[in-house]
C-alpha positions in Angstrom: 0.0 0.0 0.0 1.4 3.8 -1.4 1.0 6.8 1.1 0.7 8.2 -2.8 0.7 7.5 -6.2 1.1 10.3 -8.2 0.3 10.1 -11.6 2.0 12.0 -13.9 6.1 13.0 -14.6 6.1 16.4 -15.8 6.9 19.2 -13.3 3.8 19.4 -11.0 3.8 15.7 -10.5 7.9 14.8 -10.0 8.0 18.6 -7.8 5.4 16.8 -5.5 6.9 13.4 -4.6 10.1 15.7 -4.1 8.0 17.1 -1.0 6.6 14.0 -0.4 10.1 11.9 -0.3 9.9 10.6 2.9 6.7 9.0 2.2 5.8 5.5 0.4 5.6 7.7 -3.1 5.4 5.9 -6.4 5.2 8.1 -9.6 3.7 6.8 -13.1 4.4 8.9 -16.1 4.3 8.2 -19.7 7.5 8.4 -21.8 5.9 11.9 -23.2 4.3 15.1 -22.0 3.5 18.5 -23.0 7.5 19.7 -22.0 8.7 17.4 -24.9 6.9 20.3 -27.3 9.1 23.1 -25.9 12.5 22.8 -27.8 13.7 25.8 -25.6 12.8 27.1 -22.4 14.6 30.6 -21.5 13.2 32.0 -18.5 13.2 29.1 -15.7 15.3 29.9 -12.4 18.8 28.3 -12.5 18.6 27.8 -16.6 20.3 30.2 -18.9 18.5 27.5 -21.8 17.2 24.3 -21.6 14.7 21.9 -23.8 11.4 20.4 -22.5 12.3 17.2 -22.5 15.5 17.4 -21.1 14.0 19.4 -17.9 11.5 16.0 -17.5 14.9 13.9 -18.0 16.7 16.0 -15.3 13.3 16.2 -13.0 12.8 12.3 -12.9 16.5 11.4 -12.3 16.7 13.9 -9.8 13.3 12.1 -8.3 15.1 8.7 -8.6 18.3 9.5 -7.3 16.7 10.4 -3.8 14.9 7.1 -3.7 11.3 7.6 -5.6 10.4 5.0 -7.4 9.0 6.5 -11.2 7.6 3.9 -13.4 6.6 4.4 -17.0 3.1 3.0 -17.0 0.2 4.5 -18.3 -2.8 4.5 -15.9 -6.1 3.2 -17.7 -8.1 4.2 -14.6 -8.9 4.8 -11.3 -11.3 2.9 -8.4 -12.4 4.2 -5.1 -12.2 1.2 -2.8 -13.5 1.9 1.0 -10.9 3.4 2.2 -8.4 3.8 0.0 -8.1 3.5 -4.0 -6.8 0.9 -6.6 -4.9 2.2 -9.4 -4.6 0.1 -12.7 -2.6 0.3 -15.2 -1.1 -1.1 -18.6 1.0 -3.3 -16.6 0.2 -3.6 -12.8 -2.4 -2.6 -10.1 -1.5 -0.6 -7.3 -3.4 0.6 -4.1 -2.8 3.7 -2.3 -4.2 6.3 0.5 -4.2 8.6 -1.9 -3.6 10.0 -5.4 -2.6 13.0 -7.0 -3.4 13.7 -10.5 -0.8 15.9 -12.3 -1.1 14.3 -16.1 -1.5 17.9 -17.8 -4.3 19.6 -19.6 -6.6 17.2 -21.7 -5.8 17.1 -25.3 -8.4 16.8 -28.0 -7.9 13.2 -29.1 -9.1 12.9 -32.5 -8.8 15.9 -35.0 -11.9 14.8 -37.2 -14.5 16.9 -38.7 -17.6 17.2 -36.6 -15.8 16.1 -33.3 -16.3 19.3 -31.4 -19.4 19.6 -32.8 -21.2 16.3 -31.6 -18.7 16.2 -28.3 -21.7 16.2 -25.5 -24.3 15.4 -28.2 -23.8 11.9 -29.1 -19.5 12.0 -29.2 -18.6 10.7 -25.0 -15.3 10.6 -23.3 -16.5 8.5 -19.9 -18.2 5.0 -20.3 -19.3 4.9 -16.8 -20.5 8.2 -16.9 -22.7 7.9 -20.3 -23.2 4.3 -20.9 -26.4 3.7 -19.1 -28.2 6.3 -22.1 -27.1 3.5 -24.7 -29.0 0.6 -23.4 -29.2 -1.8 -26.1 -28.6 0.3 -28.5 -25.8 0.6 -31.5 -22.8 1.9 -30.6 -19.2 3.2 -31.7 -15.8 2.6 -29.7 -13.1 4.5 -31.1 -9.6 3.2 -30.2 -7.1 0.3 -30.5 -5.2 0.0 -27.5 -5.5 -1.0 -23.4 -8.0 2.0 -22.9 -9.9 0.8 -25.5 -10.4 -2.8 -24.1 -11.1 -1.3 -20.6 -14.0 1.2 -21.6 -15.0 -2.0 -23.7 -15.5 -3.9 -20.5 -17.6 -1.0 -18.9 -19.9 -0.6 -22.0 -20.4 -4.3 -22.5 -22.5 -4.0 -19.7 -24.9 -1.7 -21.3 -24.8 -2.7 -24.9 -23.1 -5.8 -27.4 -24.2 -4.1 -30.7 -20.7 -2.4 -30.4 -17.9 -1.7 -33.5 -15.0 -1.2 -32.6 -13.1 1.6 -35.1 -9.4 1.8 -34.6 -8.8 4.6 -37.1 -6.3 2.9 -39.2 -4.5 1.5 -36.5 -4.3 -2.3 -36.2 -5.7 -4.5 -33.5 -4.0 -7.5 -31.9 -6.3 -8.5 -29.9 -9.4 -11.1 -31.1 -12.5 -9.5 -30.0 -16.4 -10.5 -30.4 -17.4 -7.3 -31.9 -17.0 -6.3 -35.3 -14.0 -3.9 -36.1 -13.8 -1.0 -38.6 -9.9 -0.3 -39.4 -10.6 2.6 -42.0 -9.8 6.0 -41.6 -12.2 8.1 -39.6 -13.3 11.2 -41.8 -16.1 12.6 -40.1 -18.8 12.5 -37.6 -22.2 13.7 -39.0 -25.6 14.3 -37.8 -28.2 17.0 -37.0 -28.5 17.5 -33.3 -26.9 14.6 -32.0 -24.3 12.2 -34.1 -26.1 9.5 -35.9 -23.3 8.7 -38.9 -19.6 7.8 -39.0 -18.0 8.6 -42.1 -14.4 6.4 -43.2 -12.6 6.5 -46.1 -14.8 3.4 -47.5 -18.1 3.6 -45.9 -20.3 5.3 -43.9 -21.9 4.1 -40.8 -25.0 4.4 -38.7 -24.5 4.8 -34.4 -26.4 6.2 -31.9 -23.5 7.1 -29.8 -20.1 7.0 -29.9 -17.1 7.0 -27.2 -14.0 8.0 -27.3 -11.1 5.8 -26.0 -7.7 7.0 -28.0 -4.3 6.1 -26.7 -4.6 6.7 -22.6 -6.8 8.8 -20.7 -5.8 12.2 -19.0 -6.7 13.7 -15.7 -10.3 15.1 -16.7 -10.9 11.4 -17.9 -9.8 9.8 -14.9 -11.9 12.4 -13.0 -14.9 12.0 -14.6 -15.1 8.5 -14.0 -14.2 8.9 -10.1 -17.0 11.5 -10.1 -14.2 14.5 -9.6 -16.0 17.8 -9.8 -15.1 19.3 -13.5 -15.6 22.9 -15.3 -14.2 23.7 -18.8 -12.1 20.7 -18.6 -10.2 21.8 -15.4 -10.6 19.7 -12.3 -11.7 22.0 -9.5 -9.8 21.7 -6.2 -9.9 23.0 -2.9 -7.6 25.5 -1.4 -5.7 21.9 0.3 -5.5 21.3 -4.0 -8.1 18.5 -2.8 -11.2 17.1 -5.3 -14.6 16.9 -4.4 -13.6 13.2 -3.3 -11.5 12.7 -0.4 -8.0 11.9 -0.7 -7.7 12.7 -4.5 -5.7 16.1 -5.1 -5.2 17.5 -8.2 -2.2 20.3 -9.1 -0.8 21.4 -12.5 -1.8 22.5 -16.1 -5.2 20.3 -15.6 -6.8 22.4 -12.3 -6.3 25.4 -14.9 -5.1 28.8 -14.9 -1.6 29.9 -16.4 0.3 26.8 -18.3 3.7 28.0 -17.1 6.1 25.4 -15.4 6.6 27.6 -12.5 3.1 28.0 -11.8 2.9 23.9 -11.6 6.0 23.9 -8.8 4.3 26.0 -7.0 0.8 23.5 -7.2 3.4 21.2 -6.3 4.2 22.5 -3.1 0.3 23.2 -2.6 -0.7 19.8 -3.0 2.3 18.1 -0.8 0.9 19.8 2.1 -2.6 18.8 1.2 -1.6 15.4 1.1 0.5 15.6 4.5 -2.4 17.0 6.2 -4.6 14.1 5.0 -2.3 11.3 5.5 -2.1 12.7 8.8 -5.2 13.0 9.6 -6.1 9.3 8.6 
């Protein structure tokens, strides 16, 4: 059992299990993050230059030289257990006291005509959230990887008139559902989404859900039932959710995307965290 498992690598999540070293900290990042799209970063203390991702080189070594353990593991999701939560990802299960999610601001997943359009309106991100409207009906699952097959599990219990489209990606796993390869071209409909357009064919869906390489923070949140507004996770002054013992800190609470703002939610949250792990 982790006092902590933070999940994310980038500044806001490595400056936090810094804080939190003397605690039973693991970290999980993925081999990339937003710093590995800055080739040169000019105005940090201590730096006269240096690129993105050789500041998240430098900030996990430093983490792992004083005895944190960082793993490169993508987290598929999250569970609340009774008093404490259960962490899974592409290659282990963890539990922990508490988490701290520090992943970075949502991207948009898939850059397809009609997306933003039909996001909300037939176009989901959460299977647990927005299943339950698709009872029996036909749906789409977008992906081709781990997330994929875990939102799969979730929606099979709602729906088996699921196809699976992988957007030109390949698929090595043997499934029961019929599975479109082509190219996604757009996502059409009136009010709500009711067509998938591919490079071959067009397709008819009630719903579709979105499960594209690994899910960010607002995903994970959404499907603990975290507290959300314009994609940023709201937190308390403590940098605590709505759910107890889940703290949030970084570019995906909002406000300025500047590294230095994300130290300092480091050093917000690390105290949040103390005081719960104290308190428990």
């Amino acid at each position: 059992m982790f006092d902590c498992i933070i999940v994310g690598s980038g500044p806001a999540g490595i400056q936090t299990s810094l804080y939190l070293k003397h605690k039973n900290i693991l970290v999980l990042g993925q081999e990339t993050n937003g710093l590995n799209d800055l080739d040169l970063i000019k105005n940090l203390y201590g730096f006269d230059e240096i690129s993105g991702p050789e500041l998240m080189r430098r900030g996990i070594l430093s983490a792992q030289n004083q005895g944190i353990l960082v793993n490169i593991e993508s987290v598929l999701s999250i569970e609340k257990m009774n008093n404490h939560f259960k962490v899974i990802t592409t290659k282990n299960t963890y539990e922990t006291l508490t988490v701290l999610l520090a992943t970075g601001k949502p991207r948009i997943p898939l850059k397809k005509k009609g997306f933003l359009s039909f996001r909300g309106r037939g176009i989901h991100m959460c299977s647990s959230c927005d299943g339950f409207f698709y009872k029996n009906k036909k749906i789409a699952l977008i992906g081709s990887g781990p997330y994929m097959l875990e939102e799969l599990k979730v929606l099979e219990n709602f729906t088996t008139d699921i196809t699976i489209f992988t957007d030109g990606a390949d698929v090595d796993y043997v499934l029961n559902y019929p599975i479109v390869k082509e190219e996604i071209l757009e996502f059409i409909g009136e009010k709500r989404l009711n067509k998938i357009e591919t490079i071959n064919n067009t397709y008819e869906v009630f719903g579709a859900f979105c499960a594209v390489g690994f899910p960010q923070a607002n995903d994970l949140a959404l499907k603990l039932g975290i507290i959300t507004e314009n994609s940023n996770i709201i937190v308390d002054n403590n940098y605590e959710t709505n759910i107890k013992g889940v703290f949030a800190a970084g570019d995906c609470i909002g406000g300025m995307m500047q590294i230095t703002k994300a130290l300092n939610d480091a050093l917000g949250a690390s105290i949040g965290i103390l005081d719960y792990l104290r308190n428990i």
